[in-house]
Every structure is written in C-alpha cells, then in structure tokens.
N, C-alpha and C positions, 0 to 999 in steps of 0.2 A: 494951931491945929492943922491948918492950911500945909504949913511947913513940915511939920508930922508926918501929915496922908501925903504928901508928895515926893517925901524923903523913903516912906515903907514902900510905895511904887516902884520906885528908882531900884529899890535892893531888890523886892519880889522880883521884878525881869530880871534882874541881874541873875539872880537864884538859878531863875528858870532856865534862862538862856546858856548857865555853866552848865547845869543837867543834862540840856542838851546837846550842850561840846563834849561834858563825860560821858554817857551813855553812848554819844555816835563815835566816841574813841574808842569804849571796850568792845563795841559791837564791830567798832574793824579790827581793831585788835584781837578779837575771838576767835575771825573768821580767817587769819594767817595760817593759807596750805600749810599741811603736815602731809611727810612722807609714810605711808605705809606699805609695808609688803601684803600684797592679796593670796592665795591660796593657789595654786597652779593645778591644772586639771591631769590628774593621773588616771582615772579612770578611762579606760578605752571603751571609745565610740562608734558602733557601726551603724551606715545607712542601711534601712533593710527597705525602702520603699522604692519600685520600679517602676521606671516615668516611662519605660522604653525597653525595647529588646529582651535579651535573655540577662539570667545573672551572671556573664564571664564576659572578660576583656579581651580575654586569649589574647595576652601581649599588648593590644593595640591601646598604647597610653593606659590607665585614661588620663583625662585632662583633670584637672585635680583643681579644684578654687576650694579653699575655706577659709571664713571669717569670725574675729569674736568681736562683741559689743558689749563693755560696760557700762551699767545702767544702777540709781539708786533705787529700793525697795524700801518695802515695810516704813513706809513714810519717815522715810530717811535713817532707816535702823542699820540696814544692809545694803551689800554690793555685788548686784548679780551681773554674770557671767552667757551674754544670749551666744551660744555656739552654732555655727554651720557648718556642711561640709556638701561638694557637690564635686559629682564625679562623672565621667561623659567617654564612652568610649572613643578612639578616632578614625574609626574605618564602621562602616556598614558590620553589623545592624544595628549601632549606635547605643548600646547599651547604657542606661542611665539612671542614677540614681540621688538622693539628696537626703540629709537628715538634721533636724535640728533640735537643741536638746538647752536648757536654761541650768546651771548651778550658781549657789549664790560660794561667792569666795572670800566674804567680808563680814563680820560685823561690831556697828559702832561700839566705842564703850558705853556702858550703864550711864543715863544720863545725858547722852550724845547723840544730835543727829548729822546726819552728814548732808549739808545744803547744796556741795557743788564736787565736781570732778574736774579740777585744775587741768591735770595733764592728760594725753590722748585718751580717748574711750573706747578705739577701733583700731583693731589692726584685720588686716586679709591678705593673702598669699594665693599665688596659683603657678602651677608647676605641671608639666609632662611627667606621669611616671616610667621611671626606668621598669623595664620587664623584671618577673620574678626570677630572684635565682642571682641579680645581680651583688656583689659586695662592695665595700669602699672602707668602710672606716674600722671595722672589729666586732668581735665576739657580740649577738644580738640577747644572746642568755645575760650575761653580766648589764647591758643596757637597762632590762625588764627592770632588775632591780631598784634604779636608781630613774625610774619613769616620774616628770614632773619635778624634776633637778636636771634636765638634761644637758647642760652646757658645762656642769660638774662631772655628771657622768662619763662623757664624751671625755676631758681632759685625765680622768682617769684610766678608762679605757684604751685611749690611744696613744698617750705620753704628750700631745700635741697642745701646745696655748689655746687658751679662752679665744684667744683673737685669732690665731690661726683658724678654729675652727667656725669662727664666725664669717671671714671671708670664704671657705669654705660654700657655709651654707647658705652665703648672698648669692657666692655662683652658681649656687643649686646644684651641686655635685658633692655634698654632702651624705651619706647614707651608713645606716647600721644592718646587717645579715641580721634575721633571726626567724631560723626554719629557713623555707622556703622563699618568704617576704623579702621586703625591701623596704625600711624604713627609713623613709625622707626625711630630712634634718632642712631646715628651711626657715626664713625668716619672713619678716612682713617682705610684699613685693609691689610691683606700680608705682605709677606716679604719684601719688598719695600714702609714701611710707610712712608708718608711726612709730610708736614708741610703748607701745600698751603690752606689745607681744616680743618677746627675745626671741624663743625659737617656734614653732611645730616641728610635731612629729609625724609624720603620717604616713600610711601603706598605702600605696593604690593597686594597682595590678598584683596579684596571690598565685598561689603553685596550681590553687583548683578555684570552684566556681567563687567569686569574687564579691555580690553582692549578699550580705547576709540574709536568710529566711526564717533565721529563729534569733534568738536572744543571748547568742554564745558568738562575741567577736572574735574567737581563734579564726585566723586562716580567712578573714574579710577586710574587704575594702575597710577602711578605720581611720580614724583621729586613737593615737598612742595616746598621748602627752600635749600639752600647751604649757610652757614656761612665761610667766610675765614678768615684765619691769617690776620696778617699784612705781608705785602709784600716788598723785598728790591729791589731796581733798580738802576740803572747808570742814569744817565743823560747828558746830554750837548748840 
C-alpha cells in the first residue's frame, strides 16, 4: 500500500508538472507577434483652437510638430489611434494653434485579445512649412483621391519610386499643390525615429486665414492623411 500511495505521488507531480510545461508552451506559443495592417487615417484634421494671435501665418512657417500614438482599447478588443497636431507661427504675433483628436484603426478578431504592441507605438515629425502657393511633386486633385495610400499615390502620380519619394520626404522637400495649399509629404523626424508611421501629410501655411473656426477643413491648417507601417501585436 505504501509502495501504491508513493508510486500515485511520483505520477500525480509528474502529471502536474507536464501541465505546467504544456500550458506555459501554448501560452508562449499563443502569444507569437502577428503582423497586421492597421487603418490609415484619411480623414482630414483641422486645429481650430487659438492658444495665441490671429488665425493667419501670413507666410511666416508655421512650425508644424505632429505626432501619433498607438494604444490598446476596449480591454484589449481594439487599437486606437491618439493624433496631434501643433502649429506656431515664426515671427510676431506668434499665431498658434493645436488639436487632438483619437480613431480606433483596429479590431481584434472574435475571440481575441490583443495583450501587447510589439513594434513602435509613436511616431512624430516636425517641419517648417513652405508658404502657400509653393509646388514639388504634381497635380494635388489626383493626390485627394488616393488620401491614406499616400506613398501609392505619390508613385503614381509622379512616375518616381517608393524610395525615391521616401528620401524625398526625410529631406522634407517633398510636397503636393492642391489649390492654393501645400501639402507636406514627411516622415517620422528626431532623434527618436520609429517605424509606426510611413508618411504624413500635412498643410500648414493656406492662401487665406489659416486657423479653422468652423467644422470645414478646406483651405486650413490640417493633418491630410497618416500612412502607417504594418504593425506587430500579441494576441490571445
């Protein structure tokens, strides 16, 4: 009997301790990043809030910083999208503006939550805008079209490589005409480049006043378009 209850011991750990080698396998095993593509933000964004001055640049810049942050939601269902954008005249009366706005770009499948964000979760860029009226790259009507593909767009538009137009837009001399505008083609910037964001898009300086005061981004300071990477994530 001795030999019995000492021998069911011996197997019961055994048991327990494999359960515990398989369960902490599948549960690493479960949690091997998966690439997904997230939603790219097509919708154009205007700051209409005034920190400063009047609503015009009249040329001068402005200084243009904007940044995105990915973040998970809905207890781990979704992948939202925190957008900024800050704009700063550079001469007297220092016109100034900011606006921030959240879209979710993601959601898991049925079943799924998403525990981690492997690859970067931040990108931000900042740029002097060229005055309105300036051109570089082509037709800004055809651009519109294809807002939130824009590194597609761009190579169809202009005939020029993916990579052409990407060095390009590191040197910040990237831009599309549309109207009066100037839309900046730009990548992440700083000593802290990521990989979260491919391009922006974004107007700064307009033919007329610059800062929006209603709910119609024509012809305003704005976020166009954000293109992202592909993104890695955890699951289970």
């Amino acid at each position: 009997m001795k030999i019995n209850k000492f021998l069911s011991t011996i197997l019961l750990t055994t048991v327990s301790v494999s359960s515990i080698v398989y369960t902490s396998f599948l549960s690493s095993a479960s949690a091997a990043p998966i690439e997904i593509k997230i939603s790219n933000i097509s919708e154009q964004l205007a700051p209409s809030k005034l920190l400063r001055g009047d609503r015009e640049f009249d040329g001068h810049g402005p200084a243009v910083k904007s940044n995105v942050r990915l973040r998970i939601g809905d207890r781990g269902q979704s992948l939202y999208a925190d957008i900024y954008i800050h704009a700063k005249e550079t001469k007297s009366d220092w016109s100034e503006t900011e606006g921030k706005w959240t879209r979710k770009v993601w959601q898991a499948p049925k079943g799924k939550r998403i525990t981690k964000i492997v690859s970067d979760n931040f990108s931000e860029t900042s740029f002097i805008s060229k005055k309105a009226g300036s051109q570089f790259l082509g037709p800004g009507a055809d651009f519109k079209k294809f807002a939130g593909a824009i590194l597609d767009a761009l190579t169809i538009i202009t005939g020029m490589s993916g990579v052409e137009i990407l060095g390009l837009a590191r040197a910040g001399i990237a831009a599309v005409p549309d109207g009066g505008n100037h839309i900046h083609i730009v990548t992440a910037s700083g000593d802290d480049r990521t990989e979260l964001v491919k391009l922006f898009a974004i107007v700064g300086d307009t033919g007329g006043p610059d800062i929006s005061d209603d709910n119609n981004p024509k012809d305003d300071t704005r976020i166009v378009a954000i293109e992202f990477n592909p993104v890695r994530v955890e699951l289970e």
